[in-house]
N, C-alpha and C positions, 0 to 999 in steps of 0.2 A: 673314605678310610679315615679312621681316627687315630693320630700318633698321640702312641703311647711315651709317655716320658719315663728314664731310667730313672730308677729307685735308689736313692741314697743308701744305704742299708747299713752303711758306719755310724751315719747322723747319731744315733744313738748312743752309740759307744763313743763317741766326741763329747756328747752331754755329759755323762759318767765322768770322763777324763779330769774335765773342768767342774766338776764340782766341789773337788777340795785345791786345786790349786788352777790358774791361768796358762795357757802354753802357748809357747810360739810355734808359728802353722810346719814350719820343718820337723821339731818335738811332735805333733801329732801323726805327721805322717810319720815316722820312723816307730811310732808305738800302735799304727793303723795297720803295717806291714808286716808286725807282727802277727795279729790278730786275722786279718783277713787274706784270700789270696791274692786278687785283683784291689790292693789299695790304691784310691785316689794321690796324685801329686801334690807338692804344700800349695800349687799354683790353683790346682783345683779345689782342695780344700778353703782357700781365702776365696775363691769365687763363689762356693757355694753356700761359706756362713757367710760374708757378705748378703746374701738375698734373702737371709732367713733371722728375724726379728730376736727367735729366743739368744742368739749370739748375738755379743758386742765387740768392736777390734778396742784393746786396750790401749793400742799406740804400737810401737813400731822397735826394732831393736836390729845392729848388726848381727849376722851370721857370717862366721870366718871358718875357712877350710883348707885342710894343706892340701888338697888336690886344686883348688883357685887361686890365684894371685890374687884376685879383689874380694872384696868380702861385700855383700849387698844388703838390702833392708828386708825382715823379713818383719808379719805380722806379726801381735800377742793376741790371742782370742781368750775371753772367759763368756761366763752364760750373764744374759742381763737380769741385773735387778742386783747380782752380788759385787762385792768390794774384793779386792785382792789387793796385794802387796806392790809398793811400787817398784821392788828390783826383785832378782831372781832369788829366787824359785819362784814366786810371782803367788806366794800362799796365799788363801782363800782369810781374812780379815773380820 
């Protein structure tokens, strides 16, 4: 029996996303949820461009929330090979 592996099927619309500017993996999901109906988590999103070359992580940034008392680190993703901005909006350069 051959396991089949699930299909990314966002990947693409993540490429899109980052083409004119960089986002942190929270920012994609919440524009992933729009879009699809079963979207990935940001946990999963940073797991799965992590293992995929055409993404690079930009470095790292808080995420603060009035439902959390702490605020944690979350990822910045853009696509390799382009430049972006070093603070937010994290514009494509």
């Amino acid at each position: 029996m051959i396991k089949m592996t699930k299909q990314k099927k966002w990947i693409p619309a993540v490429r899109g996303m980052l083409e004119m500017r960089a986002m942190r993996s929270v920012d994609i999901e919440q524009e992933l949820s729009a879009r699809f109906r079963h979207a990935p988590s940001a946990r999963s999103i940073t797991a799965a461009l992590n293992g995929d070359s055409r993404f690079v992580k930009g470095g790292t940034t808080h995420n603060s929330s009035l439902l959390k008392s702490k605020s944690h680190l979350v990822a910045i993703w853009g696509l390799s090979g382009m430049r972006y901005a070093e603070g937010y909006p994290y514009e494509r350069v």
